[in-house]
N, C-alpha and C positions, 0 to 999 in steps of 0.2 A: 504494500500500500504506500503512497505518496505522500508528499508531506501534504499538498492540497486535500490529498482527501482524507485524510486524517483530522484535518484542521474543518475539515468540513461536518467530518462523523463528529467532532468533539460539539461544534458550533449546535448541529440538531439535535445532540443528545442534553445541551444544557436548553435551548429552547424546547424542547419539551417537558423538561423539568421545569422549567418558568411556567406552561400550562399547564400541569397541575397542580402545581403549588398556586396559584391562579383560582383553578377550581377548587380544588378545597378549600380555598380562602373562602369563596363565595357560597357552598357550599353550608359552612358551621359561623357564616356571618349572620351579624342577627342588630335589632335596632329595636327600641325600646316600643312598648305599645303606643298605637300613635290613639287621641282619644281628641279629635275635638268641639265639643257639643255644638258647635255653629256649624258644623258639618256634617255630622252622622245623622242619617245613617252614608256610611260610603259605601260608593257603587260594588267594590268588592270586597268581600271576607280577607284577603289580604291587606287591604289597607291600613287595616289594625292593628295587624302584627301579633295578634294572640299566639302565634302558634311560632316556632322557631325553626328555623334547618327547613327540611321538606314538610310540607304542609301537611302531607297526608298520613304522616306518623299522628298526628294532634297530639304534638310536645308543646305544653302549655312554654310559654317566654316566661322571664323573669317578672313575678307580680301577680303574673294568671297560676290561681290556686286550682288543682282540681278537686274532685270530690265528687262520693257518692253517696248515693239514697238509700235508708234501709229498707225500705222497701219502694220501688219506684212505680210510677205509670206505666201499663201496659202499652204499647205501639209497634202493632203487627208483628211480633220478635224481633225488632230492631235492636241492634245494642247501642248503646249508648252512650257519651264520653262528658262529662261535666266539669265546667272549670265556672269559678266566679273571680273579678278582678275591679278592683276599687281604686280609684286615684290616691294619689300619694299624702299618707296624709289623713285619711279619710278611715271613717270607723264606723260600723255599724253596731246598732242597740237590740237588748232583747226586754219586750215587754212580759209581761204577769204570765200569759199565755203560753210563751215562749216562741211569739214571733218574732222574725228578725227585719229590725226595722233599716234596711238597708239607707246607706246616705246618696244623693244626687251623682249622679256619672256611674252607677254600679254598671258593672256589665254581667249578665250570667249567660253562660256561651253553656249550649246544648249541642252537640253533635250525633246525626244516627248514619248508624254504620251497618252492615251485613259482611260478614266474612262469608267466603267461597263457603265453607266446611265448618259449619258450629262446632265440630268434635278438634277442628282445630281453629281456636277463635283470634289468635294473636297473627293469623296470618290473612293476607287477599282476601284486602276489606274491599267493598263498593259502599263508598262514604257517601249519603245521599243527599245528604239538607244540614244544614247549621241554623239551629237559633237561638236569637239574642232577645232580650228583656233588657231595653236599657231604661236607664230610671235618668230619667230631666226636671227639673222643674218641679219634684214633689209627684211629679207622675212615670206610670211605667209605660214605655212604648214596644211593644212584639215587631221584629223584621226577621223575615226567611231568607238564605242563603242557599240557591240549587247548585250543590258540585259539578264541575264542568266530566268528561266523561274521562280524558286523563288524570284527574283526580289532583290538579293541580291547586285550584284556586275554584271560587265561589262567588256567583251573582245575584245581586242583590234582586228579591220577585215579589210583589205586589199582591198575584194574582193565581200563587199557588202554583202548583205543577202537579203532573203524572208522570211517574217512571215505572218502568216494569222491571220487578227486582227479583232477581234467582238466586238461592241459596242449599244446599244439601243441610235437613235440619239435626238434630242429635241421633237422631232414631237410622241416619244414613238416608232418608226419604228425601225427594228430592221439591223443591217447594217454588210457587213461582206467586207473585202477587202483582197489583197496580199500586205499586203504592201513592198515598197522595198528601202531599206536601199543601198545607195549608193556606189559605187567603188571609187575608189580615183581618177580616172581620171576623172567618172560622174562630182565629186565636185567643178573640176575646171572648170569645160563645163561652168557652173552657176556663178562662184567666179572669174569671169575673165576678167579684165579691163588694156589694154595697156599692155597682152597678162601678166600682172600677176594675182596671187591670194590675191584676196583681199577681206575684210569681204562685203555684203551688207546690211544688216538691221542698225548696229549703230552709227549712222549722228546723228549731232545735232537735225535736223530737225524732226528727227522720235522719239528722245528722250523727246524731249522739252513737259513732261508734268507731271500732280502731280502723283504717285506711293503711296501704302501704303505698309508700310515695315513690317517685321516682327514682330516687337515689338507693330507696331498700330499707325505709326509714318505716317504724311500727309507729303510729300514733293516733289516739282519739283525736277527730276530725272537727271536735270543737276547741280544745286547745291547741291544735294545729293553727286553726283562726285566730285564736289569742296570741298566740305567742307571733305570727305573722300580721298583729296589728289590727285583723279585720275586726275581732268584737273586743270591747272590755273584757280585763280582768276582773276573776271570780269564780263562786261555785257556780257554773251555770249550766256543765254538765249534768252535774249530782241532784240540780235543782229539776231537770227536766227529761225525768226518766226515756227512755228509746223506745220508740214503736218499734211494734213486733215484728218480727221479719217474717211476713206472709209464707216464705219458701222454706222456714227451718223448725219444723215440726217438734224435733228434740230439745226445740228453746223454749218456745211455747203452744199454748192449750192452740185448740180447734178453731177457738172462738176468739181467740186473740189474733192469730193468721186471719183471719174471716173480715173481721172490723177492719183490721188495717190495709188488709188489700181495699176494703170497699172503701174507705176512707182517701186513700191516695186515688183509685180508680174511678169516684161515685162520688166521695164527700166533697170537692170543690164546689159541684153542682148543687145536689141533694146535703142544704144545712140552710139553717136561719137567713146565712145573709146572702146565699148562692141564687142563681136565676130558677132553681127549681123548686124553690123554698114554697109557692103555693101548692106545692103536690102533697107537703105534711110529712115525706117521706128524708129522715135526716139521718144517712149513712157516715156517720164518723165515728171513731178509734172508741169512744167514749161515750159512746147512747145508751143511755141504761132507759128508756120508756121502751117498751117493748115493741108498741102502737108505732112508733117514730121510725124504728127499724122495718115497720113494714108486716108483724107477727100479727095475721087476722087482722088485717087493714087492708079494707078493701082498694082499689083507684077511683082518685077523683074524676077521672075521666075515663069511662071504661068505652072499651073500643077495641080497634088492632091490636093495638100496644097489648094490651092483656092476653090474649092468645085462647081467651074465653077461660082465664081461671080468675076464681072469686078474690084472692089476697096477693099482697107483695110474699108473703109469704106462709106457706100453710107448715105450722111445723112438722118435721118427720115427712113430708112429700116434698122432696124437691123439685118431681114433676109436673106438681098442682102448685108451683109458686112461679108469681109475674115473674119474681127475681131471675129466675134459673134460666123461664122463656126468656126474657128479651136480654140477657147473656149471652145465650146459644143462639141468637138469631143473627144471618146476616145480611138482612131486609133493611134498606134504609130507613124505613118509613114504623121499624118494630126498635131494631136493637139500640140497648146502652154500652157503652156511652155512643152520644150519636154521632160523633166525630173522633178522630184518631185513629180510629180503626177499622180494618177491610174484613181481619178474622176474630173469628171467637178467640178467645184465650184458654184452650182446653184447660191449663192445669188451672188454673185460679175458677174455673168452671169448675173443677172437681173439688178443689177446696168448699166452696160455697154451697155445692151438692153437700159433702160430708158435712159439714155444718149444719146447716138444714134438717138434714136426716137423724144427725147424735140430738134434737130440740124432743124434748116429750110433747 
């Protein structure tokens, strides 16, 4: 070989080390959450910068906390990735209830996901929709984000979407749905208490449990909060014991699985101050009137909806209760809840059946 081309092999061999040291730079480069309320919502999920490196891992940035629900809302088997992030600075409060009185510029970032193979969930996702709850002004406002089909980035949609979403489910069966990504009026149908918009899964009560983070780190996901600035110091865990985790039978009773599924699933709607409050029908964690649950209560409006049986719930038949009917239906014009979802939810169907059925 030549002195030229020697000097040549040397010259390409460090120019392409400058490209990837290039790309890697760009790569694991990353820039602070951009947030500016005269602005948002922006046209893309990117512009925010929630997420760091490649978008579609959804690695929360510096600031963006995640977090899960102990027992969360059903949506078609969708999984789910939750982060909340708060400006700098900025603290939210917990009232007597143990709501969390989130402060102005909150963001809570929803993400749903399908992996190829539920049996293996951490790999080839199809990330469908991102959504935000941003709080302005003392109010909250709901925007949808449609993943693009490379899974790169997210545009901002008004008017809702359809996609048809294929998944192999646990069982190895293979599953295909429409799923459908909401409108912005759908969001408030659901997010609507004392006729505003307001979050429902993030309560103390559904938070209050250990989380492992990123790093590999074991911690109750309330003082995770604390100690990262988002709520005051205190006992505020120990003050507001944890709903029950609908799905872990060996933790709790029948009937504690039962309430809290319909509570997270039912009770946004079905309570005093929800859009369904004239039906009498108040599905939360914590109903102790029997009547209120639906036991030997008839509907105030009897019709479809009922499926021609007489009570929300007739105890010990689950086949002769509205409840069980318009669970299992998937009639727009029968099933609950009337949005979110395309399928029944067999297992929390069977839960609510056993339930039912263990009532004298």
């Amino acid at each position: 070989m030549n002195q030229y081309s020697t000097l040549r092999l040397a010259f390409g061999f460090a120019f392409l080390l400058f490209l990837v040291q290039c790309q890697t730079t760009t790569a694991v480069e990353s820039r602070p959450v951009q947030f500016d309320p005269t602005q948002v919502p922006y046209p893309r999920l990117s512009d925010y910068a929630f997420f760091e490196g490649n978008m579609a891992t959804l690695d929360g940035n510096t600031g963006v906390l995640p977090y899960e629900l102990i027992t969360p809302l059903f949506t078609d088997y969708a999984h789910k990735k939750r982060f909340v992030w708060m400006p700098g600075g900025a603290q939210a409060q917990v009232d007597e209830a143990g709501e969390i009185q989130f402060p102005d510029q909150t963001v809570l970032i929803k993400n749903f996901y399908y992996p190829a193979d539920f049996r293996k969930a951490s790999d080839n996702w199809d990330i469908i929709e991102t959504r935000l709850l941003i709080k302005l002004d003392g109010k909250w406002e709901a925007h949808s984000y449609v993943w693009n089909e490379e899974q790169t980035d997210a545009k901002l949609t008004l008017i809702g979407a359809f996609k048809t979403v294929s998944w192999t489910d646990l069982a190895g069966a293979q599953q295909t749905i429409e799923y459908v990504v909401p409108n912005k009026n759908q969001c408030k149908s659901c997010h609507n208490r004392h006729n505003e918009l307001l979050p429902i899964g993030p309560k103390v009560r559904n938070l209050n449990q250990s989380f492992q983070y990123e790093d590999g780190t074991v911690a109750n996901q309330i003082q995770a909060w604390q100690a990262a600035g988002f709520l005051p110091a205190g006992a505020i865990a120990s003050e507001h014991p944890p709903l029950a985790d609908w799905n872990d039978p060996a933790a709790h009773t029948v009937s504690e699985r039962a309430l809290a599924y319909l509570d997270v699933n039912c009770g946004h709607c079905h309570q005093a101050a929800g859009p369904a409050h004239t039906t009498g029908l108040y599905l939360t964690a914590y109903q102790e009137n029997p009547t209120q649950l639906g036991i030997h209560k008839p509907p105030v409006a009897a019709g479809k909806g009922s499926g021609g049986r007489k009570y929300g719930i007739e105890p010990g038949q689950p086949d002769a209760s509205i409840l069980v009917y318009r669970m299992e239906s998937d009639d727009p014009g029968v099933m609950m809840p009337e949005v979110g979802r395309v399928l029944p939810h067999q297992e929390g169907i069977a839960l609510i059946r056993e339930w039912i059925a263990s009532m004298d």
